[in-house]
N, C-alpha and C positions, 0 to 999 in steps of 0.2 A: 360838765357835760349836761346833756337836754335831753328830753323824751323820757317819757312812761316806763314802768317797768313792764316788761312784754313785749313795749313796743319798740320801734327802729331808732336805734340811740342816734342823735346829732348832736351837732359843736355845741359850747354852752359859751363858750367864747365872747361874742358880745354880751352878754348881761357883766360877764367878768371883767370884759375890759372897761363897760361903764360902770361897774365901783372904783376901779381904780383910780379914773380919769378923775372922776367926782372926788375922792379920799387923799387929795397930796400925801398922809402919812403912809403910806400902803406902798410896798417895795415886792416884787414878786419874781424869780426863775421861774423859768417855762419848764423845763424839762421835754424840748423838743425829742418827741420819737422819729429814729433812723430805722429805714425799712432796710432789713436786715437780720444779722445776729446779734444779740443783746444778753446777759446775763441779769439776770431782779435777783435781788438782794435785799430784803429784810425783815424786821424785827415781826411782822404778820404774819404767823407761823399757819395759821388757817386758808390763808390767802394762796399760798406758796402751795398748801397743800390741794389747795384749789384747780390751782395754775397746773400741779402735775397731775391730776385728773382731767384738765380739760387737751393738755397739750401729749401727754404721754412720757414726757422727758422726763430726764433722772429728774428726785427731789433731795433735796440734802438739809435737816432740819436738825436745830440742837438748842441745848439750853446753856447761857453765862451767868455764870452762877446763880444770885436769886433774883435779879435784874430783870431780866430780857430773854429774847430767844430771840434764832437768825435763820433765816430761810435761804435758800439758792434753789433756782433753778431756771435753766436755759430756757431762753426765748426765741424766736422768729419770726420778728413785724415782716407781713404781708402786704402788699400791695393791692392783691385781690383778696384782701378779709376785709369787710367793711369795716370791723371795730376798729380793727389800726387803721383803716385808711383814716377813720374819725380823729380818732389820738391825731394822728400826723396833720390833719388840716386845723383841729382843734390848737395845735401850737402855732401855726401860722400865722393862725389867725388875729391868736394874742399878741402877736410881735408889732401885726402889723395896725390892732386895732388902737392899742394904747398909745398915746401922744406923747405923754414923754418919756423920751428915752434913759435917762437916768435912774428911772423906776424899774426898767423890765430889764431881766439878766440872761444873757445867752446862758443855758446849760443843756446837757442831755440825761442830767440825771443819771450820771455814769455813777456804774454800768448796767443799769437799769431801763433807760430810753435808749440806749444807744453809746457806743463807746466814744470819748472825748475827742478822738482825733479825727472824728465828720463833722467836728465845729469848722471847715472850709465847704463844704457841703452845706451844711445853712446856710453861714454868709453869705454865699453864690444867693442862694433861693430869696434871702432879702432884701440884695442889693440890684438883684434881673429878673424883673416880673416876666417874662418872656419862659424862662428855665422854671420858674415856680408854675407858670400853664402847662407845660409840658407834663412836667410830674403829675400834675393836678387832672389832667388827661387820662395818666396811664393808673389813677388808681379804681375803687371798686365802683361803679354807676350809684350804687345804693347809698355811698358816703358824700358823693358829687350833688347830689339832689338836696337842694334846698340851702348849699353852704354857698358865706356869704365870701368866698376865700375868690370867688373867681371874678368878684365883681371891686375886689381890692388893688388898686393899680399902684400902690405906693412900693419906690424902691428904697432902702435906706443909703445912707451917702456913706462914703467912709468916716465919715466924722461921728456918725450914730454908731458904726461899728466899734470903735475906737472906745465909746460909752461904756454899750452894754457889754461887753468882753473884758474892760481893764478898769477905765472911770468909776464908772456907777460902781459898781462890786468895790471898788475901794472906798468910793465915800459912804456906803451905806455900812462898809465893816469900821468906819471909821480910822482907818488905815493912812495917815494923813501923807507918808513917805512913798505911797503907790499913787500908782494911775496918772501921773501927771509929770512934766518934762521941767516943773519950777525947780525953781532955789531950794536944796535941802531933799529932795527926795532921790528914793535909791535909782543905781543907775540902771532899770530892768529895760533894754530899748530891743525890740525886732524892728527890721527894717527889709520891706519888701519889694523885690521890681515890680512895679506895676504892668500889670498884665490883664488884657482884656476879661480871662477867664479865671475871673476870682477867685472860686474852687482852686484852680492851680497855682495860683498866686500865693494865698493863704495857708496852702499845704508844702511850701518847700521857700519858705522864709529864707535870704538871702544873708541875714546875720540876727544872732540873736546876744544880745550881751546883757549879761550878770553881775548888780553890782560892778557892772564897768567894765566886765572882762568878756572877750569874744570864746562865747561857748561855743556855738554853732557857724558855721561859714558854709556858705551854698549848699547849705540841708544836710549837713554832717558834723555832727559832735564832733570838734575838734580839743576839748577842754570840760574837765568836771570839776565843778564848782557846788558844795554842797548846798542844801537849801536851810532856812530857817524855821524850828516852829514856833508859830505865834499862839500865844497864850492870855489869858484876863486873869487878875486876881480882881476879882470882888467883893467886897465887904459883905460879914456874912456874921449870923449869931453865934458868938462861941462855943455858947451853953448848948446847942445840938450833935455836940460833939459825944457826950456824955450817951443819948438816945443813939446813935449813929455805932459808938462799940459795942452797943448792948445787941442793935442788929446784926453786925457783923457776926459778933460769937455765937449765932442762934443760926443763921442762914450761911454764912460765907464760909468755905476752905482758906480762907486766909485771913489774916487777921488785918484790923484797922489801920495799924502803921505800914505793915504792906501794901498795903492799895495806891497809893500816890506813887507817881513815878519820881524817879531819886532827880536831883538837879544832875546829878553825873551822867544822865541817862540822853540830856539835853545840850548835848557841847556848841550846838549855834541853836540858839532861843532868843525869842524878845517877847517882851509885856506890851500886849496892847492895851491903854489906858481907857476904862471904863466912861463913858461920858453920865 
């Protein structure tokens, strides 16, 4: 984001999206805000308890063991609160500033921006500048002023969407059996009627198949298919192991060998290979 402290916050979006453009190495999620209900989630225990002084809503704060703490509390992006109107044009903007697609990742930072399944709800908004004025219309005057969001005529094709939602997320996790219909990778395929209004389209997938098997059929789990977790073993110094019980038995409720999850705990796992 842009602007002074005191003064009227605006997008910061273009400075962001020219490092990226400039940096090939640079990979980045949006974390688009949905105007709406949303739940913030984390480890900012300050923050959280910020959010429930400014907003009023319950707070729910705690500490895992000697690690971390997790925050909760309910949210409600506004359309007329200029802060979110900024958030929400501040992600647009990024979608639409950055050039390649393979770098920028559709998310909502669930459930944090927004819950996961208004990801047809964006795509609408990137792929029909016409739908993105509209919205751009109805939010605050005060977040409208001076953003370069309305002077952005780019739509994305299907073929960018296809990127930032499955491709890119798999090459950048190095994921080499996703995101792509080659020789060798799994069989993860949805397949959609095409439908003028994308939102609609993308919200009621006409089949979705799992490792090859049809889960879904005209927007109805017909079939459960469990999923996998992916995991990395990394090479790592042995000798911190020795430092690592000594913390345990000073901080933890539970002891060193307990903290790893059992492989029995894992009945569909794969290793993803470190590069």
């Amino acid at each position: 984001y842009g602007g002074k402290p005191g003064k009227r916050l605006r997008s910061g979006a273009a400075e962001v999206a020219r490092a990226v453009n400039e940096h090939p190495n640079i990979t980045i999620d949006v974390g688009q805000i949905i105007f709406g209900p949303a739940t913030t989630m984390t480890s900012d225990g300050p923050l959280q308890y910020r959010l429930h002084q400014l907003t009023g809503n319950k707070w729910l704060n705690d500490d895992v063991e000697g690690e971390t703490g997790g925050g909760v509390v309910p949210m409600q992006y506004k359309r007329n609160n200029p802060f979110n109107a900024v958030q929400w044009l501040t992600g647009m903007e990024l979608f639409l500033l950055i050039d390649d697609p393979w770098r920028v990742f559709l998310t909502t930072d669930h459930p944090n921006a927004g819950p996961f399944f208004y990801y047809p709800q964006v795509i609408k908004l990137l792929m029909d500048r016409d739908y993105r004025a509209e919205m751009l219309a109805g939010i605050h005057h005060r977040a409208r002023k001076g953003a370069l969001l309305a002077e952005l005529d780019r739509e994305y094709s299907l073929y960018e969407i296809a990127i930032i939602t499955r491709a890119g997320t798999a090459r950048a996790l190095g994921l080499q059996n996703k995101g792509h219909l080659g020789v060798g990778a799994d069989a993860d395929v949805t397949i959609y009627a095409k439908l003028d209004d994308k939102e609609e389209m993308f919200a009621r997938p006409r089949y979705v198949l799992k490792d090859g098997e049809v889960v879904v059929r005209d927007g109805r789990l017909v079939h459960e298919r469990p999923g996998r977790t992916l995991y990395v073993t990394p090479p790592y110094d042995a000798g911190i192991e020795a430092d690592l019980r000594t913390h345990f038995e000073e901080c933890y409720t539970i002891s060193f060998d307990n903290y790893p999850v059992a492989a029995e705990y894992l009945p569909h796992c794969e290793v993803v290979p470190c590069a």
